[in-house]
N, C-alpha and C positions, 0 to 999 in steps of 0.2 A: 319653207318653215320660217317664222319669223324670227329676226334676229332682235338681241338687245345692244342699241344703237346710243351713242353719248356722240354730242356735235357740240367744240366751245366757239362762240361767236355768231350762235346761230341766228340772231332777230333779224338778220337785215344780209343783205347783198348774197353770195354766194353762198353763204351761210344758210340763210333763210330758204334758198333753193333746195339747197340737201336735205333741211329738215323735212320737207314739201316732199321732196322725190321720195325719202324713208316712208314718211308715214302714208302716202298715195296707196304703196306695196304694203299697207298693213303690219309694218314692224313696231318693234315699241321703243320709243325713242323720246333720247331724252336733251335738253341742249341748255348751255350757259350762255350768260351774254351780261352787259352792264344797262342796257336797254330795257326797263321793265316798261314799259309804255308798249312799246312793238313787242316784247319778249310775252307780254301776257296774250298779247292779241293774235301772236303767229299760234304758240299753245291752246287756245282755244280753235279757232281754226283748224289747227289740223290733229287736236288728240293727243298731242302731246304736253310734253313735262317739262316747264322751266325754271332754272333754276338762276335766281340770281348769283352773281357771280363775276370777279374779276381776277380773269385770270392772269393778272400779275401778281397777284397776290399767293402768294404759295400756299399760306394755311386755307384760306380760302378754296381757290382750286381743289388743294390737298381734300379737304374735305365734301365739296362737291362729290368727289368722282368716290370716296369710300363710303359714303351714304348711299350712292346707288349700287355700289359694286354688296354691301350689307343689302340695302332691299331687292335688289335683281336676282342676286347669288352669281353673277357674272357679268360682264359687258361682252359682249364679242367684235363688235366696232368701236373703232373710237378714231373720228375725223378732228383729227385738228388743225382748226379752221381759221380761229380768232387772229389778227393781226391790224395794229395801225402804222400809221406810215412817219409824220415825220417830217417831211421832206423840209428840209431848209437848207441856205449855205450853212458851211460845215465852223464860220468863223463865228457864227451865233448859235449852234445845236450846243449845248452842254451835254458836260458829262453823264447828268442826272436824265437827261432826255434820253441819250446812248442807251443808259443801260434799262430805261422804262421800255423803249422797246423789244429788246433782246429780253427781258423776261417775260413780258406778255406774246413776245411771236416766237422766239426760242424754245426759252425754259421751260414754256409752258408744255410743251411737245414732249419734253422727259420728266415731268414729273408728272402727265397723263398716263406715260408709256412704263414708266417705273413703278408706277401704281398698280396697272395690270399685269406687268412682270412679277410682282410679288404677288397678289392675289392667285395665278395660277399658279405659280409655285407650291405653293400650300393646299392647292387642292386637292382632295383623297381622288375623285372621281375626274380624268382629266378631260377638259371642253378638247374636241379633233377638229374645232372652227374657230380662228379668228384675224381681226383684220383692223391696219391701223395706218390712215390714209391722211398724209401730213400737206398741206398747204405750204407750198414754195410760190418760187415768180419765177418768171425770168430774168429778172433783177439778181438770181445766182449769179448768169452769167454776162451778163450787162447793165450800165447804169446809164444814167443821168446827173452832171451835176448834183449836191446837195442831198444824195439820198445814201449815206453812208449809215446811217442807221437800220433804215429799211435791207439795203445789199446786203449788208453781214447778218443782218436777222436773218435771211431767208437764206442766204449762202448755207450758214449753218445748217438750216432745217434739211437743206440736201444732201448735206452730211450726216447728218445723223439720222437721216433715214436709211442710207447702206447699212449702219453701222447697228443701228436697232434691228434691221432683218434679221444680222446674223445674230445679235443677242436674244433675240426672241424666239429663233426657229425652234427650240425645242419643247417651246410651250404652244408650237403649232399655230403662232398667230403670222404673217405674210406683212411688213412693212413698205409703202409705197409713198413718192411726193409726187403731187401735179403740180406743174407748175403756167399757171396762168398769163396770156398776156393782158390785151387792153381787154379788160371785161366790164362795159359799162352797165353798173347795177342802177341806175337812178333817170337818168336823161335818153333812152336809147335813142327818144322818137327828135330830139334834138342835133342829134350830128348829122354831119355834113359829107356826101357825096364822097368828097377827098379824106374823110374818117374812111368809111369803109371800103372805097376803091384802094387804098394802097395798103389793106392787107390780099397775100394772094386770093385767100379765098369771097375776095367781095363783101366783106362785112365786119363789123367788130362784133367781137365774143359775147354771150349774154353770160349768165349766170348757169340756167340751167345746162349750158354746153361742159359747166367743170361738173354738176351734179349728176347728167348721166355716166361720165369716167366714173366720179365717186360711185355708182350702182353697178357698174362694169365689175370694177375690181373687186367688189364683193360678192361677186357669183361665186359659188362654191367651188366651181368646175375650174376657176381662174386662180388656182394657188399657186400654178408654175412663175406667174410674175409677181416678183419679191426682190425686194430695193432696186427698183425701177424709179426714174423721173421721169415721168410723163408730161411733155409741152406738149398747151391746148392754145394758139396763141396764132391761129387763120394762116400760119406760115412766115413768120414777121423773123422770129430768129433763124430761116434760112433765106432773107433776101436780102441781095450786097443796096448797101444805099451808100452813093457817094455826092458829095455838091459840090 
């Protein structure tokens, strides 16, 4: 049966895959992004609805998701996707950089997830499907230099995906993060030999490898996994690297 689908960050990268994978399966799906160039072009393409949109923006967002959740009469997915990165030393990131991330790849995850929390809440007739599949990294549990913005974005998101399962279980919606390694959206046909031999699995990650997980977990039959962190990342966070 097809579901109704909301994806924020969808024009481009991993994003762009999910929208691709939803609509392939004939669902009706809808996605935000700041990209209206790419944003209109993935929507025609595949049938779906875009909505412009910056999800750091709270009323913004805010109102995205009540527009659809008013013309849908529900969402039953909702992948949150959107995230930038950031990365600098930490003696040049400002304050105001800090927190523009953490609302665009954080906040945005609860004030998605609190939107459909409410909205089922109040419904006389209750939805017994739904699913909300948060974009982490593995940058939860490891960094690099300079990326203390991006870390604690995505750490949180891992957090608050346990924490939203159990807030949510009784409006019957399943909470889940994947969390990504190298997944190159742009250049794949560019890397180099030693890119993809030193992950175990002989390759770096594409896109659609996180968008079949994201269709995995929205099988009906797969409600037993609920605030799970799923790493898709060729095997990278279980091999010892020393020099």
């Amino acid at each position: 049966m097809p579901k109704r689908i909301f994806i924020t960050g969808g024009a481009n990268g991993i994003g762009k895959a999910i929208v691709q994978a939803f609509s392939a399966e004939n669902h009706q799906v809808a996605f935000c992004d700041i990209d209206v160039v790419e944003g209109e072009k993935l929507a025609e393409e595949t049938n779906s609805l875009f909505i412009k949109t910056d999800a750091g923006d709270k009323s913004a967002l805010e109102s995205a998701v009540g527009q659809l959740l008013e013309d849908w009469g529900d969402l039953d997915v909702i992948v949150n996707n959107v995230g930038i990165g950031k990365f600098k030393p930490i003696t040049e990131l400002t304050v105001e950089e800090f927190d523009q991330v953490l609302n665009i790849n954080l906040r945005s995850v609860f004030i998605t997830s609190r939107l459909l929390a409410i909205h089922r809440k109040n419904q006389e007739t209750k939805n017994p499907y739904g699913r909300i599949i948060n974009l982490s990294s593995t940058r939860y549990l490891m960094s690099e230099s300079g990326t203390e913005a991006y870390s604690a974005s995505k750490g949180g998101v891992y957090s608050l995906t346990h924490s939203l399962a159990m807030s949510l279980s009784s409006y019957s919606i399943t909470v889940n993060s994947i969390s990504p390694g190298w997944i190159e959206n742009y250049n794949y046909d560019s890397l180099t030999e030693n890119d993809h031999f030193q992950h175990p699995s002989g390759r770096v990650g594409k896109p659609e490898d996180i968008a079949r997980m994201v269709l995995f977990l929205c099988e009906e039959k797969n409600d037993f996994i609920n605030g799970e962190n799923i790493v898709i990342d060729g095997g990278m966070t279980k091999k010892m690297i020393y020099i």
